[in-house]
Structures are given as structure tokens and as C-alpha cells.
LONU-337829 format. One record per residue (C-alpha): residue in one letter; x, y, z. Coordinates in nm, 3 decimals. Layout:
REM residues N
  resn        x        y        z
     a        X        Y        Z
...
END
This chain:
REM residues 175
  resn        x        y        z
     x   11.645   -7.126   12.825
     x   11.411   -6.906   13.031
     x   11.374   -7.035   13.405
     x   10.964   -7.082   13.352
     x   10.987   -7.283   12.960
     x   11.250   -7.507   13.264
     x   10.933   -7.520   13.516
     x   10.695   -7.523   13.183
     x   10.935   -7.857   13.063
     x   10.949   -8.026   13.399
     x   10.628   -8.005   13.445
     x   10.534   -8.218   13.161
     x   10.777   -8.476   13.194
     x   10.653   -8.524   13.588
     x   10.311   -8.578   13.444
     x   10.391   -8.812   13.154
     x   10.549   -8.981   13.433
     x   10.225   -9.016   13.642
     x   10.040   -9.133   13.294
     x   10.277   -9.431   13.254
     x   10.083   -9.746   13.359
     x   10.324   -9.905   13.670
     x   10.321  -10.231   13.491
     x   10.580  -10.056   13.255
     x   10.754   -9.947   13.489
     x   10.730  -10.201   13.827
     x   11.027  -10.434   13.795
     x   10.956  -10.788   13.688
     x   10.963  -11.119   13.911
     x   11.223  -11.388   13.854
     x   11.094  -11.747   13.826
     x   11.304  -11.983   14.002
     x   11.554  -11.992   13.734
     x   11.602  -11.625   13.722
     x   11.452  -11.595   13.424
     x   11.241  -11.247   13.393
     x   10.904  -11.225   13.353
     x   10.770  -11.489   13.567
     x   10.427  -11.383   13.745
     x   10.327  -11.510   14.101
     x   10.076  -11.768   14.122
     x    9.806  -11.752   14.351
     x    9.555  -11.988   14.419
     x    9.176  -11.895   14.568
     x    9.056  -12.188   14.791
     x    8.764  -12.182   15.009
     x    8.845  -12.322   15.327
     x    8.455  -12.388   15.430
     x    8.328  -12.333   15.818
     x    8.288  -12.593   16.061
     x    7.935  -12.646   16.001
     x    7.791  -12.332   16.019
     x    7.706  -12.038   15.725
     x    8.050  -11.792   15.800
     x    8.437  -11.846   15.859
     x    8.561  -11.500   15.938
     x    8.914  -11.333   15.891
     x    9.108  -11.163   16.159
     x    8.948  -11.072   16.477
     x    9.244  -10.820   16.553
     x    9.223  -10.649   16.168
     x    9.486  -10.670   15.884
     x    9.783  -10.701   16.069
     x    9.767  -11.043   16.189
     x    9.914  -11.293   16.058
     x    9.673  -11.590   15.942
     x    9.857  -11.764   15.656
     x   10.254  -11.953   15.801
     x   10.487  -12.040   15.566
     x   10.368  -12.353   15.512
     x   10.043  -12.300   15.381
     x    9.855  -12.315   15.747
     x    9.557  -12.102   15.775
     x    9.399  -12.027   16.113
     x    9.118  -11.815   16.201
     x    8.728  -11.913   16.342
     x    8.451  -12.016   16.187
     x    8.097  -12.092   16.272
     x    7.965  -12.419   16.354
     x    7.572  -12.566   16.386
     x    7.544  -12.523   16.761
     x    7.377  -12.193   16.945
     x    7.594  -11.984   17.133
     x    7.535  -12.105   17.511
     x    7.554  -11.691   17.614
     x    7.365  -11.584   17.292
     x    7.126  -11.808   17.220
     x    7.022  -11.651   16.848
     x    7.413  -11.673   16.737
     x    7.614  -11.930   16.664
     x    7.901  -12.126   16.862
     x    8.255  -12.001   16.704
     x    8.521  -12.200   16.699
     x    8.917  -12.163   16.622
     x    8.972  -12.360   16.369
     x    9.340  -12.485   16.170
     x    9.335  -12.535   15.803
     x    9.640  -12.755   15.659
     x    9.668  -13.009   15.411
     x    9.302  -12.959   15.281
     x    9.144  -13.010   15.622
     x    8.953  -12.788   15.896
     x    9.038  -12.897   16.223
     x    8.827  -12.757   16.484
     x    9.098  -12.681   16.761
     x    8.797  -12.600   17.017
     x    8.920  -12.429   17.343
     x    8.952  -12.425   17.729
     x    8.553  -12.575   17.706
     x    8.468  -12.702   17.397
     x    8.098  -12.556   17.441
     x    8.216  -12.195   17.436
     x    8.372  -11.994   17.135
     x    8.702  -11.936   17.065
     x    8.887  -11.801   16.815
     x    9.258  -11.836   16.611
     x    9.410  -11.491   16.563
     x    9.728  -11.572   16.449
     x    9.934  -11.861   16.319
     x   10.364  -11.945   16.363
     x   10.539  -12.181   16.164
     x   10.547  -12.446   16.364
     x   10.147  -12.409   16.304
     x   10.105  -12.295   16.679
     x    9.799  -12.082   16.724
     x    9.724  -11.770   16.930
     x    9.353  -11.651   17.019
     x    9.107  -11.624   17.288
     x    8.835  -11.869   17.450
     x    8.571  -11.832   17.681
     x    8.596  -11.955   18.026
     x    8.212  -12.042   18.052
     x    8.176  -11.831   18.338
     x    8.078  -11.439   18.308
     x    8.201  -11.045   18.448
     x    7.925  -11.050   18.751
     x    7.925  -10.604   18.678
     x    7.907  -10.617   18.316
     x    7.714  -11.006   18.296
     x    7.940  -11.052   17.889
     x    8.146  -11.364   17.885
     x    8.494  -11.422   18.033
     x    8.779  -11.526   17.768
     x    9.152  -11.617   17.830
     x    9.405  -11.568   17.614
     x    9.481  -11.958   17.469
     x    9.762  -12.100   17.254
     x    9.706  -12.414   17.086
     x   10.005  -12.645   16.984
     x    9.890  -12.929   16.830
     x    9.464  -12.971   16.857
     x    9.527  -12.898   17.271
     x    9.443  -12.566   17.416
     x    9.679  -12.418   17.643
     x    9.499  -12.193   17.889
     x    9.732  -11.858   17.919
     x    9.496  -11.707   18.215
     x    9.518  -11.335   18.302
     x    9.726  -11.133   18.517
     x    9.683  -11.172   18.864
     x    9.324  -10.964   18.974
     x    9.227  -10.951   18.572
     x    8.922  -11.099   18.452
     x    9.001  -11.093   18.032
     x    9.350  -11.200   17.886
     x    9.374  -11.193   17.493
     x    9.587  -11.404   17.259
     x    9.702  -11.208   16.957
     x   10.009  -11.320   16.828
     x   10.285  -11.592   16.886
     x   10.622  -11.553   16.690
     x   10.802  -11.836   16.572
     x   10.988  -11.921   16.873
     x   10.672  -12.001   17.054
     x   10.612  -11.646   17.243
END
């Protein structure tokens, strides 16, 4: 065979190949058994907010992680009260979800936001909280970085002559 009818052949089968739905061609799941074909079940629940109109996903974008291995969301959500620094927004809070439940997990001052950013399996929760006080040069709110074990906060500070810590992720063995 002529080295272009090759190319001319190849060709084709590439984009047959491209045409062919992935479903054909992904491999399937195994149920528990090991039986083929089982599908993965996934379950939409609205966790609700904490009194106010939004919850809200990641603060620190797609990589964080807000779902543990046991079935622990956490995140922020709004509740009813106004936003001490911002009076026309809404208090955030950091909030767990487990068993059915929000628990508001507050922060360093329950008055101020905070927010979850990430959960562990042990359901510990990294995020940030404001301080209630405020940057005297650039007059925005002051936030430490807080892990929350349990519903108490754990105030992580800043480094010494910082004024803004974050809390974006704690691994499983509590770091």
C-alpha cells in the first residue's frame, strides 16, 4: 500500500475514534460486589444558610476541600444580622454541616464574620475570622487565621509584626 492511502486510512480510524461516545468506551464502576455496571449514586441536598438568603462555596476556589470523608460539609453562610463593618451586608458565619444539621461554629467574636474553608476528617475546620478591630492605613477589617475543633475557635494569630493571617487548609493530622 501507498504511504498516503496509510495516512488516508489512519486518518479515519483516529476520527471514528473521536466520534465514539466515551460512555462506550470509559470503563465501568464495580458495585461493592464487583459486579460491573454499577453507577455512583449521588445525592443533591441543600444544606440551607444560617438565617440569611446565601451559603457560599469555597472562599479559596475549587481546590479546597469542603466535603470529609464522612459526609461533613463546611463552608459560610449568611445569617439575619448586618455586618457590624458593612452595615448594608450581612454577618457571615462558618458554619459545619453533619448529620442533617448547620452548626454555626461562629469565630474569635461571634459578632464578626468568619468563614470555613476547608474541612479534615476528624471534621476540624480551617478559615478566617475577624478580630473586630481594623488596618488603621487601609481602615478594612482585621481577620486571623482560625481552626475550629469541635464548635470552639482556635485563634491561629499572625506572624509576629503581621496584621492578616489566613486559614486555608488543615490535613488530617491536624496541621
Amino acid at each position: 500500500m501507498k504511504p498516503t492511502v496509510l495516512l488516508g486510512i489512519s486518518a479515519m480510524a483516529f476520527s471514528a475514534a473521536l466520534l465514539v461516545p466515551p460512555s462506550l468506551i470509559a470503563q465501568q464502576h464495580r458495585d461493592e460486589h464487583g459486579e460491573r455496571g454499577a453507577r455512583h449514586r449521588y445525592k443533591l441536598v441543600d444544606l440551607g444558610t444560617l438565617g440569611g438568603p446565601i451559603s457560599y462555596g469555597s472562599a479559596s476556589g475549587d481546590g479546597a476541600r469542603l466535603l470529609n470523608d464522612r459526609g461533613e460539609v463546611s463552608s459560610y453562610a449568611d445569617t439575619a444580622f448586618p455586618d457590624p463593618f458593612s452595615p448594608d451586608h450581612l454577618l457571615t458565619q462558618a458554619f459545619r454541616w453533619r448529620h442533617g444539621k448547620l452548626i454555626d461554629l461562629g469565630g474569635i467574636d461571634d459578632k464578626f464574620n468568619s468563614l470555613g474553608d476547608s474541612i479534615n476528617d476528624r471534621g476540624w475546620v480551617a478559615g478566617i475570622a475577624q478580630t473586630g478591630l481594623t488596618d488603621p492605613s487601609f481602615i478594612f477589617p482585621l481577620m486571623d487565621a482560625v481552626l475550629w475543633r469541635g464548635k470552639k475557635a482556635l485563634d491561629l494569630g499572625t506572624l509576629p509584626g503581621g496584621s492578616f493571617s489566613l486559614g486555608i487548609i488543615v490535613n488530617n493530622a491536624g496541621r
